[in-house]
Backbone as CSV, one residue per row, in Angstrom:
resi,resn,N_x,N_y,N_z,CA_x,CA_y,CA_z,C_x,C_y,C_z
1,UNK,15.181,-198.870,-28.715,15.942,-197.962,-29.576,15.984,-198.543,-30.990
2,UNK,15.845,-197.797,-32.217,15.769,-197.836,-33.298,17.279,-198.225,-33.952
3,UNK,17.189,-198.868,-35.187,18.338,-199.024,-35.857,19.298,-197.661,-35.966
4,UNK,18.543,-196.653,-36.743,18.963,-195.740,-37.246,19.485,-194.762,-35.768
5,UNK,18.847,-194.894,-34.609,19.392,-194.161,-33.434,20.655,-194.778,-32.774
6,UNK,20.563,-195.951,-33.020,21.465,-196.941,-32.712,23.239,-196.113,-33.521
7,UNK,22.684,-196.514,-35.151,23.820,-195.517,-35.679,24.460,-194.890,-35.827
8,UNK,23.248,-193.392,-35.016,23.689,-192.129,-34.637,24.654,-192.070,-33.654
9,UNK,24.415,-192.891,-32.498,25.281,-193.015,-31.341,26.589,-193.282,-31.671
10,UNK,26.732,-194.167,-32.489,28.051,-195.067,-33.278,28.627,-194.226,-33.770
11,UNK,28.387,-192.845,-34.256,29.112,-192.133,-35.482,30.012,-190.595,-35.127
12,UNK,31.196,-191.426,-34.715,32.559,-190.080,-34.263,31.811,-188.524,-34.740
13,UNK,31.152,-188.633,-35.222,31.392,-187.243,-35.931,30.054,-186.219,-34.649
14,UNK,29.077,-187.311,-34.409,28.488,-187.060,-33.251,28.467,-186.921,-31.759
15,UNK,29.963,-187.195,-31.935,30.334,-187.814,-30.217,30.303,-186.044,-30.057
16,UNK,30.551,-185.913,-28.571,30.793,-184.916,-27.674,32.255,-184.436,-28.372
17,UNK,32.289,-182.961,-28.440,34.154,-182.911,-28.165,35.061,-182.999,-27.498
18,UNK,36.473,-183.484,-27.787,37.147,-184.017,-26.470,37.956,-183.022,-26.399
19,UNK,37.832,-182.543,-24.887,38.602,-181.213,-24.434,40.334,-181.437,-24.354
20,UNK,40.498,-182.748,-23.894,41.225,-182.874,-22.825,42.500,-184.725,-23.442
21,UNK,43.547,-184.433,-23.408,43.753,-186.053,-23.417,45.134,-186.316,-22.391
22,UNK,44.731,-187.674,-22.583,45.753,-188.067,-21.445,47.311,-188.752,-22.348
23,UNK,48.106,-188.318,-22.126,49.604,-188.854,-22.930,50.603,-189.335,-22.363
24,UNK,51.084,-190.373,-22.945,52.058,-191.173,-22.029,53.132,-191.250,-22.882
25,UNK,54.365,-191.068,-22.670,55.608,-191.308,-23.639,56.538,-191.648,-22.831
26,UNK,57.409,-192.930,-23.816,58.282,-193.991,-22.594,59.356,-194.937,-23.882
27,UNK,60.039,-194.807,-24.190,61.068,-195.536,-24.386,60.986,-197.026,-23.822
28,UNK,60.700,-197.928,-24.659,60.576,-199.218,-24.031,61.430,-200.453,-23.691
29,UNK,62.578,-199.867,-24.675,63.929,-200.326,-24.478,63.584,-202.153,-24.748
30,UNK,62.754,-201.732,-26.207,62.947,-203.117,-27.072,62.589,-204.130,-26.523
31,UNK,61.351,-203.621,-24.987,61.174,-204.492,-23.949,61.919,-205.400,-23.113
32,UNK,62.801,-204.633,-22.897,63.918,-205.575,-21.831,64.179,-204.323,-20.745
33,UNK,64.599,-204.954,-19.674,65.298,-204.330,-18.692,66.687,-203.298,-18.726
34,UNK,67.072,-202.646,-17.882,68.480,-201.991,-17.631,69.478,-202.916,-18.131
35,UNK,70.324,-202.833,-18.724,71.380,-203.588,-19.125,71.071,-204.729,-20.167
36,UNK,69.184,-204.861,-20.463,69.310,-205.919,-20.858,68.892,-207.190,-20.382
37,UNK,68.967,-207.128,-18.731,69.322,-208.153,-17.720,67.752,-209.269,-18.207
38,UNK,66.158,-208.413,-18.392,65.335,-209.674,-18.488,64.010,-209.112,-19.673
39,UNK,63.707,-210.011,-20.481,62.659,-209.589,-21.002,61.405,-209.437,-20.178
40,UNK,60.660,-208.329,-20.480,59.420,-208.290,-19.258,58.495,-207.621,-20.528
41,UNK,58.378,-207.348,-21.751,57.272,-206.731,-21.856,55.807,-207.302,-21.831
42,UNK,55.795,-208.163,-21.209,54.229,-208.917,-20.514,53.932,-207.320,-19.641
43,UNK,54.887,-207.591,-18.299,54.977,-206.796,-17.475,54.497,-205.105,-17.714
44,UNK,55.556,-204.973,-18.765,54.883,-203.445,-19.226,53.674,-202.916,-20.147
45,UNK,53.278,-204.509,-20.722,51.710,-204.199,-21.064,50.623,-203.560,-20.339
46,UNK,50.834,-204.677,-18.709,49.689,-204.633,-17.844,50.235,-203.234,-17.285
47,UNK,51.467,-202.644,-17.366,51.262,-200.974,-16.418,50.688,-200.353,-17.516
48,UNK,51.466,-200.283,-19.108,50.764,-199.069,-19.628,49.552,-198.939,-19.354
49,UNK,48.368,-199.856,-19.455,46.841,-200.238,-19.971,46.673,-200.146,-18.849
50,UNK,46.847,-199.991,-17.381,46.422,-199.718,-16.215,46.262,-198.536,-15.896
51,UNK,47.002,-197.433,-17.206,47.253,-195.932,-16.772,46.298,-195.282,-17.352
52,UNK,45.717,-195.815,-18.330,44.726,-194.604,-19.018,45.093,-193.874,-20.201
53,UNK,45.821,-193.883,-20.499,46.156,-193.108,-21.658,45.501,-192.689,-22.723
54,UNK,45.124,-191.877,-23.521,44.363,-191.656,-24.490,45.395,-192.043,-25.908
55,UNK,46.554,-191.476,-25.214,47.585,-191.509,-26.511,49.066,-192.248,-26.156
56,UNK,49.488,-193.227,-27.023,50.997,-193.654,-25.870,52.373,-193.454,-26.911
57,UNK,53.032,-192.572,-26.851,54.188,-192.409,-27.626,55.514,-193.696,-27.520
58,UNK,55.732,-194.045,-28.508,56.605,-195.125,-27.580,58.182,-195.414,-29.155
59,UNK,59.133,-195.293,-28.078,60.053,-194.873,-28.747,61.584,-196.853,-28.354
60,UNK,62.191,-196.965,-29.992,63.143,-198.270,-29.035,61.527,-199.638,-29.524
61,UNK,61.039,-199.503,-29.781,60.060,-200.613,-30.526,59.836,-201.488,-31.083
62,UNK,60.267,-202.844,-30.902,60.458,-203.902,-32.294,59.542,-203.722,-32.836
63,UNK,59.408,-204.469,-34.423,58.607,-204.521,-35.202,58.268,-206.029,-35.470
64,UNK,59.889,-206.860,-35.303,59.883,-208.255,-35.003,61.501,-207.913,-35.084
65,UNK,61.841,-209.371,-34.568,63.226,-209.707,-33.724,62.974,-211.205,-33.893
66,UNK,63.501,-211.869,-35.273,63.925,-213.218,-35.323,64.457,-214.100,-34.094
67,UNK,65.768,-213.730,-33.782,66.413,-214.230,-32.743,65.653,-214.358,-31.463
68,UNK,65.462,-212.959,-31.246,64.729,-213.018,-30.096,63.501,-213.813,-29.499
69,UNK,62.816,-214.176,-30.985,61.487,-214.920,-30.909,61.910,-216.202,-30.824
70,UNK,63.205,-216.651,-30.816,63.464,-218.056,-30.676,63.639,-218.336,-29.588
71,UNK,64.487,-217.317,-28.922,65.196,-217.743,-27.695,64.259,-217.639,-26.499
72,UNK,63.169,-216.171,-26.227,62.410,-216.311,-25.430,60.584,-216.790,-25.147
73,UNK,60.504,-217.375,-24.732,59.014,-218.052,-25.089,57.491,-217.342,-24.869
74,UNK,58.094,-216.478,-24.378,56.962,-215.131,-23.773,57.190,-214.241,-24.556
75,UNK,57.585,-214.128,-26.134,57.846,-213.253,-27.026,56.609,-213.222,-28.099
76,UNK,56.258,-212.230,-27.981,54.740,-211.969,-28.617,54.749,-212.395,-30.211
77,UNK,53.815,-212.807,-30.665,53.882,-213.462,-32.074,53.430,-212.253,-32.954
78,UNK,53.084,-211.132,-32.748,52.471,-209.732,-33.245,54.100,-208.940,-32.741
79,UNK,53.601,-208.103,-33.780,54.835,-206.888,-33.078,54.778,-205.934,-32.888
80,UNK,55.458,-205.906,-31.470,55.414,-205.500,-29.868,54.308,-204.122,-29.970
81,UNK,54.380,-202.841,-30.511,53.185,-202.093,-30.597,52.362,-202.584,-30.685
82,UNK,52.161,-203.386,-31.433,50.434,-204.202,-31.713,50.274,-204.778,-30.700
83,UNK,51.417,-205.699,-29.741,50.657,-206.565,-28.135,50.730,-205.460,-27.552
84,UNK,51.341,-204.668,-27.524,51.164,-203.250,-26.214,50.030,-203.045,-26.534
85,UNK,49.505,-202.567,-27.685,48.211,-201.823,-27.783,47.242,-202.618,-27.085
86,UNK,47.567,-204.049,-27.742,45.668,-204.753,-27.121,44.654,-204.581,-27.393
87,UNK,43.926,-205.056,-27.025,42.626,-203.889,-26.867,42.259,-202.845,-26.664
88,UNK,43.286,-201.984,-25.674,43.061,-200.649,-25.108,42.736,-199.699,-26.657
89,UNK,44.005,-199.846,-26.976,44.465,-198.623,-28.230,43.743,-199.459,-29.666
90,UNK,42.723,-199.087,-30.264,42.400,-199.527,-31.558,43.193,-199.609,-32.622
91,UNK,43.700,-198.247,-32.714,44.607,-197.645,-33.771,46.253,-197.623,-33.046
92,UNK,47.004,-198.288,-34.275,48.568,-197.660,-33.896,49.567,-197.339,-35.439
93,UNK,50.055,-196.800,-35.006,51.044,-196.229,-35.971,52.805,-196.913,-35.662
94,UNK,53.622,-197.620,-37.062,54.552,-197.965,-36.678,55.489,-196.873,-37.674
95,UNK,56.834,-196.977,-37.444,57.953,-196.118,-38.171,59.090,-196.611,-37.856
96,UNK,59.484,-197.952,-38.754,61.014,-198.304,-38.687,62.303,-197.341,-38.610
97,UNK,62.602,-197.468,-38.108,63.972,-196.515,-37.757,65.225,-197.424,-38.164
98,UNK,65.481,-198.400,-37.992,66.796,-198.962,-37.724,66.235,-200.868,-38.001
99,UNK,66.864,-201.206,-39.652,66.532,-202.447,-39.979,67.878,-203.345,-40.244
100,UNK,68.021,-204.573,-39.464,68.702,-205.613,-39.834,68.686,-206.617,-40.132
101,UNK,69.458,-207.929,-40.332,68.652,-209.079,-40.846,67.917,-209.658,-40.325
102,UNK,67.886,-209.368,-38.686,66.961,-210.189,-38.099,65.755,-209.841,-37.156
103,UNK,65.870,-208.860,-37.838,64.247,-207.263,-37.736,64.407,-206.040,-37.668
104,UNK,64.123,-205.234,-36.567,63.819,-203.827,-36.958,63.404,-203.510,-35.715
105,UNK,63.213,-202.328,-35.575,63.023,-201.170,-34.469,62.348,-200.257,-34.381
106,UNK,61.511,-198.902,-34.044,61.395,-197.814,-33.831,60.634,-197.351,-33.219
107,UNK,59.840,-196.285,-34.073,58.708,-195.273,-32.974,57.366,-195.430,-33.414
108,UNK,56.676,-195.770,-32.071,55.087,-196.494,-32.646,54.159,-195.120,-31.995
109,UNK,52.929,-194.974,-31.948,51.961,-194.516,-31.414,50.719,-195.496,-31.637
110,UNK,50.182,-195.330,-29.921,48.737,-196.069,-29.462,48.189,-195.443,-29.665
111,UNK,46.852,-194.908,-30.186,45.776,-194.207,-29.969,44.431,-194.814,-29.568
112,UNK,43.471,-194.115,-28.931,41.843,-194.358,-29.095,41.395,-193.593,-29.674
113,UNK,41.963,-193.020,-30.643,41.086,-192.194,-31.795,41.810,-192.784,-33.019
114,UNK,40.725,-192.419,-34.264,41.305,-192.625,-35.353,42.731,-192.042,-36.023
115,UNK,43.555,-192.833,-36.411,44.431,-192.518,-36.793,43.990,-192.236,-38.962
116,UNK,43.994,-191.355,-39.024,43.988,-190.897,-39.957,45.037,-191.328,-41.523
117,UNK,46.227,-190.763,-41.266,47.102,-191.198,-41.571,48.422,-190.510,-41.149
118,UNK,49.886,-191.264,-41.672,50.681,-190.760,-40.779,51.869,-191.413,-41.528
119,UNK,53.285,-190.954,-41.296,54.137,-190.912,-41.992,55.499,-190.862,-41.586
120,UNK,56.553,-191.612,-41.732,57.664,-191.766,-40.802,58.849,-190.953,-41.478
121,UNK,59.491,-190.272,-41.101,60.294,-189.107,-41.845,61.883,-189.527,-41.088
122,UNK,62.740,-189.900,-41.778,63.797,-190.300,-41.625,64.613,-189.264,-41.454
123,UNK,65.448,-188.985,-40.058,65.997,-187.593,-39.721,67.664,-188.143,-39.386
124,UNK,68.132,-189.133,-39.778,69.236,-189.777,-39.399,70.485,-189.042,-39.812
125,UNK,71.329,-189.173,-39.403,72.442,-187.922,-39.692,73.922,-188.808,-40.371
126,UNK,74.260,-188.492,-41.536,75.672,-189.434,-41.934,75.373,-191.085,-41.966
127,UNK,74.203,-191.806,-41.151,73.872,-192.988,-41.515,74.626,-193.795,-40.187
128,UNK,74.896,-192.807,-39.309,75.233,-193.411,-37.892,74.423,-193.795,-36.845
129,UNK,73.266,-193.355,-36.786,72.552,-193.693,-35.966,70.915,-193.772,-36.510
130,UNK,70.180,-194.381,-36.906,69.171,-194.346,-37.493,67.756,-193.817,-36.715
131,UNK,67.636,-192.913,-36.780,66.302,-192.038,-36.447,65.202,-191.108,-36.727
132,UNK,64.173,-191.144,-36.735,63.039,-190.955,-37.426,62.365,-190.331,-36.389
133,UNK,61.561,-189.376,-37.164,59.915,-189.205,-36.770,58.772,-189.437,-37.275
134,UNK,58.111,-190.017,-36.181,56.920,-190.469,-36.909,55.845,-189.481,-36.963
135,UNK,54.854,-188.723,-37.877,54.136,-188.251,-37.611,52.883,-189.052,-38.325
136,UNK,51.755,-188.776,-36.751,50.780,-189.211,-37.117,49.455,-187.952,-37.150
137,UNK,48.587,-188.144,-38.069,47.148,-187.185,-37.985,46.220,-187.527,-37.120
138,UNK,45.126,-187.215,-36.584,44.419,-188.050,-36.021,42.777,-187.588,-35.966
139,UNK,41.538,-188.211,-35.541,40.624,-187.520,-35.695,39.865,-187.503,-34.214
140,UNK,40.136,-186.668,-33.512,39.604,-186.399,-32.337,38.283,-185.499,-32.033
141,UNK,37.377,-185.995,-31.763,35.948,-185.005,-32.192,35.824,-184.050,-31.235
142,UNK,35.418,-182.838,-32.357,35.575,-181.549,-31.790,36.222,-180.887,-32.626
143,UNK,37.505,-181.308,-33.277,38.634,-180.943,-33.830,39.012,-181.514,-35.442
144,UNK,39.121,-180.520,-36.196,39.778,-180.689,-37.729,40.680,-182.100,-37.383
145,UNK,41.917,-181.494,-37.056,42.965,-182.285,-36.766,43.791,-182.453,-35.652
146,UNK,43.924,-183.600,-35.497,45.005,-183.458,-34.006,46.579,-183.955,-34.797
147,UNK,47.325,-183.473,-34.620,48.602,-183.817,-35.036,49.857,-184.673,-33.575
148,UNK,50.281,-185.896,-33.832,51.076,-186.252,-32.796,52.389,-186.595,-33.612
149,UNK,53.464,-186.209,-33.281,55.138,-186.603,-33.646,55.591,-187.340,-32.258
150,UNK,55.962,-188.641,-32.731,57.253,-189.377,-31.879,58.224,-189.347,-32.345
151,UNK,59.151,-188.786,-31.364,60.324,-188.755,-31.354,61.398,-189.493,-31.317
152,UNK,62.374,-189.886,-31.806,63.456,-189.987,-30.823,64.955,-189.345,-31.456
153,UNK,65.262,-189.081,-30.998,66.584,-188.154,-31.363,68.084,-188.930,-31.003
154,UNK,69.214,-188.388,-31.864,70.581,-189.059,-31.511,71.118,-188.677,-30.632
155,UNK,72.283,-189.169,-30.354,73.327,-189.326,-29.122,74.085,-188.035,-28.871
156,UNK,74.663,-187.319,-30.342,75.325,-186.660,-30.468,74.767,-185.590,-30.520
157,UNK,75.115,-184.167,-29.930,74.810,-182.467,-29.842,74.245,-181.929,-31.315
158,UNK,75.629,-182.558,-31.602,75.869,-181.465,-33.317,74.556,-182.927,-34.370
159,UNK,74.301,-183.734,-34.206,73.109,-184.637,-34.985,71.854,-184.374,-34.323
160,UNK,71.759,-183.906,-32.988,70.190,-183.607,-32.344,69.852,-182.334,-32.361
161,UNK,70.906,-181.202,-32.712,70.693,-179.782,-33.536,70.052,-179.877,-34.846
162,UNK,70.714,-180.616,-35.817,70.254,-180.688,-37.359,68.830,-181.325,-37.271
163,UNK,68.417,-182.278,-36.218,67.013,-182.882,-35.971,66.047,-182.071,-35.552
164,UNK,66.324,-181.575,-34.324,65.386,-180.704,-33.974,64.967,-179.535,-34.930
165,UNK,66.002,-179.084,-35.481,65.635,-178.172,-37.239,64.534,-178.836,-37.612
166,UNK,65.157,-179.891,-38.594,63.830,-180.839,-39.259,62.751,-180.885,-38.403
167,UNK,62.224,-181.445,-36.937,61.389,-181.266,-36.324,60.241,-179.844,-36.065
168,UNK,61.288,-178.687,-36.380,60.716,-177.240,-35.978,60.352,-176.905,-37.924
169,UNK,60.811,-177.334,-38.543,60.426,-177.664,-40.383,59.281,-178.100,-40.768
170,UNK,59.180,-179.513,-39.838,57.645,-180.687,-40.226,56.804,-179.398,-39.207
171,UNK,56.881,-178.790,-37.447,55.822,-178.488,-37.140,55.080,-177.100,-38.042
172,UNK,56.126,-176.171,-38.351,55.735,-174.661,-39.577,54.852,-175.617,-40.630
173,UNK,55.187,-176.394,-41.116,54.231,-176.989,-42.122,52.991,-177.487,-41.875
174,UNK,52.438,-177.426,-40.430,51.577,-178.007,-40.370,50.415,-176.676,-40.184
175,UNK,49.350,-176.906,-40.001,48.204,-175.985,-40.117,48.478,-175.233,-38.832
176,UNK,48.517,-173.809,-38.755,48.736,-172.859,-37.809,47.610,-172.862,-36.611
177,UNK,46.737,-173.176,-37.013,45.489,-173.602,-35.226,45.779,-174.805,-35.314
178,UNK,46.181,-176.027,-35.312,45.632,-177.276,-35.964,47.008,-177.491,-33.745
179,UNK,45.991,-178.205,-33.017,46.832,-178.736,-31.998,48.106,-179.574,-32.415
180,UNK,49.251,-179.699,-31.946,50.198,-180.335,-32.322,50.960,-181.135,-30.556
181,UNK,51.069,-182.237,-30.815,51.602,-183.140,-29.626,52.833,-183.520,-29.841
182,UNK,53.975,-183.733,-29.362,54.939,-183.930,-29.832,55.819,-184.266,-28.589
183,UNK,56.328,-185.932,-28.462,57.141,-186.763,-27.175,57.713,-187.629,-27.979
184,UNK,58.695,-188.112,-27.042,59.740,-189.228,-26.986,60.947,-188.686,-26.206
185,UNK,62.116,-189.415,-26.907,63.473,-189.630,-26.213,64.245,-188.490,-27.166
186,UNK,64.325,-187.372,-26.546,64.867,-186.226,-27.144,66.514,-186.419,-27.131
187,UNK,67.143,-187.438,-25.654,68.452,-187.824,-25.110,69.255,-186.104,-25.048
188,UNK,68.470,-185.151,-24.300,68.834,-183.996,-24.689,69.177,-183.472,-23.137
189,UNK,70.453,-184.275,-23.068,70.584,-183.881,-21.027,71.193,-182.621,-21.214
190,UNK,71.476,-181.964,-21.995,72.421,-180.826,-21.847,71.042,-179.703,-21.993
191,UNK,69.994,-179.939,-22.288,68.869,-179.055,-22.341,68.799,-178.386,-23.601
192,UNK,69.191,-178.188,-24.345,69.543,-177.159,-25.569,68.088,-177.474,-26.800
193,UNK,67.213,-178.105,-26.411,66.194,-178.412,-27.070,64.943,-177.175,-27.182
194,UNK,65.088,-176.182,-25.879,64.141,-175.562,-26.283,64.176,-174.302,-26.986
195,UNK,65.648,-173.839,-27.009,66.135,-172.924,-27.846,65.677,-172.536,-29.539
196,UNK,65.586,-174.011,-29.499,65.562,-174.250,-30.713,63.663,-174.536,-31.121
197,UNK,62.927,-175.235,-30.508,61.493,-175.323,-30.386,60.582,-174.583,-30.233
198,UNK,61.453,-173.749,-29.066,60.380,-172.766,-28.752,60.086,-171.737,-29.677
199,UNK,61.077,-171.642,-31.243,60.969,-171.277,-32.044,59.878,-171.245,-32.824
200,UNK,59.278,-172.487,-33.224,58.255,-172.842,-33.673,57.099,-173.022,-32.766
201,UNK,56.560,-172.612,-32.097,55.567,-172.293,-31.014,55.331,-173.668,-30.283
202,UNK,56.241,-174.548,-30.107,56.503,-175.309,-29.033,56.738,-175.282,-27.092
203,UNK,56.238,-175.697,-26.615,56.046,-175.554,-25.350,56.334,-176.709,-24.638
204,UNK,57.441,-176.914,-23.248,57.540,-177.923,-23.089,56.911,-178.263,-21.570
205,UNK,56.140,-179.347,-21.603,54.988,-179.402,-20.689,56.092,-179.429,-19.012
206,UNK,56.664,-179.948,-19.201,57.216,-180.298,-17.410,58.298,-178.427,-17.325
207,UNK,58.503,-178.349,-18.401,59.435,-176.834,-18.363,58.182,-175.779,-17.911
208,UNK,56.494,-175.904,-18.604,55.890,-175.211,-18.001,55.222,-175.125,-16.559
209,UNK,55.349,-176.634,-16.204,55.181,-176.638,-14.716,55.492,-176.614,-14.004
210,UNK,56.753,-177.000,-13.889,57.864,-177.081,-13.047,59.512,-176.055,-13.295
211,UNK,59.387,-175.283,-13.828,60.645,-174.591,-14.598,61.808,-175.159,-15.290
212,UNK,61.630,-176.850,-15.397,62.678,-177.257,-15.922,62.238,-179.051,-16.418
213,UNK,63.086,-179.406,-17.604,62.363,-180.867,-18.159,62.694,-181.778,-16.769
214,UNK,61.700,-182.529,-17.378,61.656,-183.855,-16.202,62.988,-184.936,-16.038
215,UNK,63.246,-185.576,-15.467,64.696,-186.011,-14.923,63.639,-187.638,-15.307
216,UNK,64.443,-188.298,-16.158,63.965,-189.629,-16.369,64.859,-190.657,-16.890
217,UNK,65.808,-190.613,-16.695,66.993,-191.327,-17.116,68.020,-191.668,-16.540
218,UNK,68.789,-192.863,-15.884,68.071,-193.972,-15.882,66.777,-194.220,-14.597
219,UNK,66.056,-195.024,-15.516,64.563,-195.101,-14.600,64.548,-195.494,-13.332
220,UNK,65.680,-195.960,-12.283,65.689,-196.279,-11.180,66.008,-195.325,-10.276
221,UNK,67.196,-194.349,-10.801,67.537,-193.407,-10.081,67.847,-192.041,-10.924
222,UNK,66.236,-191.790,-11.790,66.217,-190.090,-12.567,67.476,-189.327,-12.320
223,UNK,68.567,-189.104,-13.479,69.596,-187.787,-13.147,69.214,-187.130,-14.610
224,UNK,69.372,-187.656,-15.255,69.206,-186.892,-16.941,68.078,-186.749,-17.222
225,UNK,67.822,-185.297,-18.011,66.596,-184.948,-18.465,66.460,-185.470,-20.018
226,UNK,66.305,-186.873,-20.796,66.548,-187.240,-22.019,64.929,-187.339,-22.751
227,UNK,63.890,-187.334,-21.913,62.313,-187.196,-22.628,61.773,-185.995,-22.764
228,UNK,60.614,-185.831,-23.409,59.889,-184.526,-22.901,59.258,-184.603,-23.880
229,UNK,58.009,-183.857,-23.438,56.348,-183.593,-24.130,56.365,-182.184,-24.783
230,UNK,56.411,-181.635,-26.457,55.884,-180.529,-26.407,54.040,-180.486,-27.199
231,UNK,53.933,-179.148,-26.409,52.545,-178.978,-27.259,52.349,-177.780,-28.229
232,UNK,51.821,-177.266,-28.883,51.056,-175.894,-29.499,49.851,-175.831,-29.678
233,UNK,49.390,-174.570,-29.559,47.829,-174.661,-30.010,47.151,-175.684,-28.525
234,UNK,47.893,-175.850,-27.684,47.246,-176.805,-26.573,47.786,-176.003,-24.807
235,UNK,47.373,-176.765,-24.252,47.861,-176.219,-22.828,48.462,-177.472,-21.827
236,UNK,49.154,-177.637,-20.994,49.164,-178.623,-20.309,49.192,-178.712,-18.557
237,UNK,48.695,-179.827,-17.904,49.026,-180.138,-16.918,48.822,-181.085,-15.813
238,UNK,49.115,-181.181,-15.009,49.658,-182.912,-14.441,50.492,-183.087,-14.576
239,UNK,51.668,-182.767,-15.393,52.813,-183.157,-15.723,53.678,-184.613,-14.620
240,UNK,53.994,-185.607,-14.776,54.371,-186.298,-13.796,55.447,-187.057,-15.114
241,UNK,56.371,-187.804,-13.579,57.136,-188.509,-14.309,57.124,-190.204,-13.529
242,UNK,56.911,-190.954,-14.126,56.643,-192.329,-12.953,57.687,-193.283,-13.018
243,UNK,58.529,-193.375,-11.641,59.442,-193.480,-11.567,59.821,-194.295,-10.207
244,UNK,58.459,-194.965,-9.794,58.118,-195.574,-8.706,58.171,-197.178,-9.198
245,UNK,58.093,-198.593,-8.819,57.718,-199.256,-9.021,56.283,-199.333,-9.249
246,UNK,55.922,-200.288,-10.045,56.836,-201.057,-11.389,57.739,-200.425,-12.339
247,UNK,57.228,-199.069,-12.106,57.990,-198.259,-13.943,59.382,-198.568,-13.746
248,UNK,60.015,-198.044,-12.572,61.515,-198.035,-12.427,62.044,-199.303,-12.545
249,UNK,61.395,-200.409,-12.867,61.876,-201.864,-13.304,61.824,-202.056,-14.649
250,UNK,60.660,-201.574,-15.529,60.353,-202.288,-16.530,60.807,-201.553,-17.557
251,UNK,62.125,-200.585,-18.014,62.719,-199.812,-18.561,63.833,-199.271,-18.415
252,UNK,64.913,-198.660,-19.112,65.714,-197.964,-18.591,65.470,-196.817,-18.266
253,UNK,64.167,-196.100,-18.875,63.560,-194.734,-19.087,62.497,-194.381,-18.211
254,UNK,62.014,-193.592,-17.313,60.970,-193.704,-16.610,59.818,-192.725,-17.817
255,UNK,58.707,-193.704,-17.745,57.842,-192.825,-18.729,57.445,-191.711,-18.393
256,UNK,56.596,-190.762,-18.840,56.219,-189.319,-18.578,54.830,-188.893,-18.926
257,UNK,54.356,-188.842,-18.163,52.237,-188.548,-18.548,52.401,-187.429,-18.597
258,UNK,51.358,-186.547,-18.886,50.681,-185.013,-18.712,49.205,-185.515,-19.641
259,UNK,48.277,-184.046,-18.915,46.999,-184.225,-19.660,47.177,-182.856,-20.399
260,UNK,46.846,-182.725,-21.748,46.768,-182.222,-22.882,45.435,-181.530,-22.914
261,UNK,45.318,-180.341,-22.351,44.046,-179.703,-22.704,43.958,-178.960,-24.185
262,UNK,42.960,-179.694,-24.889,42.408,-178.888,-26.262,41.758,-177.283,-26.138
């Protein structure tokens, strides 16, 4: 094989189009356990990267943690999106949410496609709880644009109303065919999220398969529906929520896959 064929092979713009992706979104809970009780994100490296993912939403994220890097010795010298990613995910996207003196927090995305560019939009309400979305672009061949938003949303009714606005704001702005992905920690047990989404041609993947969001909170014994996947311009299914060991150890949140048909 020739240099120049060699090239051709190499060059995204030639690949096949990708119909189809696989998405994982999971609250990582700053890599510690329920309560806190043990650091494990070694542990939750080797499940994400065992699952496949094309795309990994991940919400609760250090960026770095002074303290923390002192006290435990299995504390990654990169931050924590960047050791999650690895090798698997080339590209990631970070979005501080919540900074103190002795680091920071928020919502990352893994990808195996190019991340284009992408932009963290501060949706925090009165300055009580600090939360953001991250939106990222992406270049998935086949496709102009792929658009992904991580989420994570506040505690309170009347602050995850005024968010989800802003959220249904950023998706109208975006290109009307253009696919749009959109997960994390909505913390929306009372359900009142799609009222408001389905506004903006949002669809919520486990509501379309199952008639109702997925139960993932806390990850040992699912009662609250606090995650969820929407799409537009896309279709979904598989919908699952993993909630089996290991997941139900290595989080408070049980993560949530579906495959994303383009």
């Amino acid at each position: 094989m020739n240099r120049m064929s060699q090239l051709d092979q190499n060059d995204p713009r030639l690949a096949p189009p990708v119909t189809s992706l696989r998405i994982m979104t999971v609250n990582v809970h700053k890599g510690f356990t329920f309560f806190n009780r043990k650091f494990i994100l070694p542990e939750l490296r080797e499940a994400v990267s065992t699952h496949g993912a094309d795309m990994v939403f991940l919400q609760e994220v250090h960026g770095e943690h002074h303290h923390h890097a002192l006290r435990y010795g299995n504390w990654p010298t990169t931050p924590q999106y960047e050791y999650l990613a690895d090798t698997m995910w080339p590209d990631f996207a970070y979005g501080r949410n919540a900074v103190y003196p002795h680091g920071d927090h928020g919502n990352a995305l893994l990808s195996k496609f190019p991340i284009l560019r992408y932009e963290n939009r501060d949706i925090s309400v009165l300055g009580t709880e600090e939360r953001g979305l991250l939106h990222s672009v992406l270049d998935v061949p086949g496709h102009k644009e792929v658009h992904a938003i991580c989420v994570h949303l506040g505690l309170q009714e009347s602050h995850r109303r005024e968010q989800l606005e802003l959220l249904c704001k950023l998706v109208d702005s975006l290109p009307p065919d253009a696919p749009v992905i959109v997960a994390g920690d909505f913390n929306d047990w009372r359900k009142r999220a799609d009222v408001i989404l389905n506004g903006c041609g949002l669809r919520e993947a486990f509501v379309s398969a199952h008639g109702a969001p997925a139960k993932s909170f806390p990850a040992r014994w699912p009662l609250l529906c606090l995650d969820r996947i929407y799409v537009r311009n896309a279709t979904t299914r598989g919908a699952q929520v993993l909630s089996r060991r290991p997941w139900s150890h290595l989080s408070d949140h049980a993560p949530l896959v579906v495959e994303v048909c383009l």
